[in-house]
C-alpha positions as CSV (number, residue, x, y, z in Angstrom):
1,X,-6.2,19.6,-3.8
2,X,-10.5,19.6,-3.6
3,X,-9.6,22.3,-6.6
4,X,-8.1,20.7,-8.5
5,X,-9.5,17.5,-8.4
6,X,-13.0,19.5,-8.9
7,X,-11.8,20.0,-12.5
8,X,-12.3,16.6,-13.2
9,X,-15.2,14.8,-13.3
10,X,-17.1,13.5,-10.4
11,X,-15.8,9.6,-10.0
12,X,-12.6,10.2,-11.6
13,X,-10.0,7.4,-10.7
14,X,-7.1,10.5,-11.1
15,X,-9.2,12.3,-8.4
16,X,-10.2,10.2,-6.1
17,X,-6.5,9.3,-5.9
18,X,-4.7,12.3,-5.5
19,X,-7.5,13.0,-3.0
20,X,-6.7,10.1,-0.9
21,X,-2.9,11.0,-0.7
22,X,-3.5,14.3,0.4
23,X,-5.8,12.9,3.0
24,X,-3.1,10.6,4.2
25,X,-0.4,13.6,4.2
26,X,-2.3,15.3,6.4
27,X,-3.1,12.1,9.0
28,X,-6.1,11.4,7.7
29,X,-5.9,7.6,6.5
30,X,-9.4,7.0,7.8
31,X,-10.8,8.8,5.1
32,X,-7.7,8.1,2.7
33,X,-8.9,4.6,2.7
34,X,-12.3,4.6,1.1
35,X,-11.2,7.1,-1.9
36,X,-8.1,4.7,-2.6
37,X,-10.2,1.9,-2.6
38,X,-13.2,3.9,-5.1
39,X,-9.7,4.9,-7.0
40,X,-8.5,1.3,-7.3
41,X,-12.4,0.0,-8.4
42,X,-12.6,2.8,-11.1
43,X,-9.6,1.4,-12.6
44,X,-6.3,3.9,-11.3
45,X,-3.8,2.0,-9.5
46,X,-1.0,4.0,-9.8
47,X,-0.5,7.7,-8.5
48,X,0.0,10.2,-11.0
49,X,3.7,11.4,-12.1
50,X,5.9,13.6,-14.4
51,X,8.3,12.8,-16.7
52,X,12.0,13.9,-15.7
53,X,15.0,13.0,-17.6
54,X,12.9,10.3,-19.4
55,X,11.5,8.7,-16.6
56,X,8.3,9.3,-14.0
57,X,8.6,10.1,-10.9
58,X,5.6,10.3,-8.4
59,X,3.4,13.6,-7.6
60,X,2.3,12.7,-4.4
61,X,2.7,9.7,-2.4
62,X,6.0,8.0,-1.1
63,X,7.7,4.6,-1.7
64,X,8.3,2.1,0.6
65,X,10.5,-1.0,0.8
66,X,8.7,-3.1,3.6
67,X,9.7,-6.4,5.2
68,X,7.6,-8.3,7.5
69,X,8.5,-11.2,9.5
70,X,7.1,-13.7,11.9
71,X,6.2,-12.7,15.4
72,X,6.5,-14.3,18.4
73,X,3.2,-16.6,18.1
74,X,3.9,-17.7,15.0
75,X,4.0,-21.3,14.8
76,X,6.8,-23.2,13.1
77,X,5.5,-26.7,12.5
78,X,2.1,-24.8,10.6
79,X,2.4,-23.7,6.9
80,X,1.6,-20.3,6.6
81,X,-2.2,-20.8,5.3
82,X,-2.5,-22.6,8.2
83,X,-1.7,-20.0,11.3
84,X,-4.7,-18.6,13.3
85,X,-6.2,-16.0,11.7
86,X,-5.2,-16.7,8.5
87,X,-8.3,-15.8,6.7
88,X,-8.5,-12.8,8.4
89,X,-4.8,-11.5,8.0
90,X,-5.2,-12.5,4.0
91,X,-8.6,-10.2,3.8
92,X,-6.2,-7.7,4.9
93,X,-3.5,-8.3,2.7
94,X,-6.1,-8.0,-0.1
95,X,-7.9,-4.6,1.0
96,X,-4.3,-3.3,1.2
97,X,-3.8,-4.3,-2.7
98,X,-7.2,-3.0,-3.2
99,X,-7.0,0.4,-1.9
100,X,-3.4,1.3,-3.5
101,X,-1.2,0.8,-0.1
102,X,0.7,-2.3,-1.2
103,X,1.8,-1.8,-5.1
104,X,3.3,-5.9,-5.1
105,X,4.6,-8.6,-2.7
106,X,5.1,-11.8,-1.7
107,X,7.6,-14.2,0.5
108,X,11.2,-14.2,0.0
109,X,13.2,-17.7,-0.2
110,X,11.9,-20.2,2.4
111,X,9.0,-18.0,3.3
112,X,9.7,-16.8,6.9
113,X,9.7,-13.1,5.6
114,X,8.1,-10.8,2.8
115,X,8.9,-8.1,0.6
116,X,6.3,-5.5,0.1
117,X,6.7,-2.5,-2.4
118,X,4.3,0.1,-0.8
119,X,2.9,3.5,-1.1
120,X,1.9,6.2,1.4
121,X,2.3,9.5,2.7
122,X,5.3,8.6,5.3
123,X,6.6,5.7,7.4
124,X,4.0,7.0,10.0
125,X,1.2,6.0,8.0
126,X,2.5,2.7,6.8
127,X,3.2,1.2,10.6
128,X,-0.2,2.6,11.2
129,X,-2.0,0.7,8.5
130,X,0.1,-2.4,9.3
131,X,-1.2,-2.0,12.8
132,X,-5.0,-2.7,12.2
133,X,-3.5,-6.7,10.5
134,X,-5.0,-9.1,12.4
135,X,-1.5,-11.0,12.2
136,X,0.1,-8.2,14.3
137,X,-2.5,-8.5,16.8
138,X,-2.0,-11.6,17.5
139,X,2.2,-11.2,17.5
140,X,2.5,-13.8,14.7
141,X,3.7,-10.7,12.1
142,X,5.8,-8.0,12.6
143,X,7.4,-5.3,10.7
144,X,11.0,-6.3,10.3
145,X,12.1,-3.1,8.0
146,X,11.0,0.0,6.9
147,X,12.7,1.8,4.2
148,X,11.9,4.7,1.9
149,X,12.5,3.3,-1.7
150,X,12.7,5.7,-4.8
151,X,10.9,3.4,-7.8
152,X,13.0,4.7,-10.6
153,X,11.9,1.4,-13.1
154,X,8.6,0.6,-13.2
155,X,7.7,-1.5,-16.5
156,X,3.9,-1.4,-15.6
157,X,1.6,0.3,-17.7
158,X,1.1,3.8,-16.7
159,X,-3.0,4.0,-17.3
160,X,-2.7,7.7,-18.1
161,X,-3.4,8.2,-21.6
């Protein structure tokens, strides 16, 4: 991957992407992290793909359907912008966008779970990330399902020229 990323020029969103997701295929999400996030300021959020059948398909990095749901501290009678930590977990949520991990998101119906669509190597690295949120910490979020998801319709922008 360093080759062919070397092609291109030093900063390259396209790079320091693909770079990242071979990082994280190999179990190296500590170092994953940074590039996605350089990737995500230089203006790539997407992965790269290839056109089969009419449609893209990703090069590198995996799909996920992810649900979370509340743990066993979470507090009923508190909205959710008022739960401990909630600062915290939402800095989270938002470095997650950032760097690439999470693609979308939000709550489902009255609120007591979410539906993430996210990208990473394998399930291995997606529990792992989710393990460093303050919220599961504490046991007020918890990962209710994990689910590879194949992204066939996508109507965002690819940024590829």
């Amino acid at each position: 991957m360093e080759q062919l990323t070397g092609e291109l020029p030093p900063g390259d969103p396209v790079a320091l992407f693909e770079r990242a997701g071979s990082l994280d295929s190999t179990g190296r999400s500590d170092l994953a992290v940074p590039l996605r996030a350089a990737a995500g300021r230089a203006g790539r959020r997407r992965r790269a793909g290839l056109s089969v059948g009419g449609g893209r398909y990703g090069a590198s990095m995996a799909n996920f359907a992810l649900t979370l749901v509340h743990g066993p501290r979470w507090d009923p009678d508190r909205p959710i912008r008022e739960q401990q930590a909630w600062a915290e977990h939402a800095a989270f949520m938002d470095g997650l966008v950032a760097d690439g991990t999470i693609i979308l998101g939000g709550p489902l119906s009255s609120g007591d779970r979410t539906l993430h669509a996210v990208e990473a190597a394998d399930e291995r690295a997606v529990r792992a990330r989710l393990a460093a949120d303050p919220w599961a910490a504490a046991g007020l979020l918890r990962v209710g399902s994990l689910e590879p998801w194949a992204l066939w319709l996508d109507s965002r922008a690819d940024p590829r020229p």
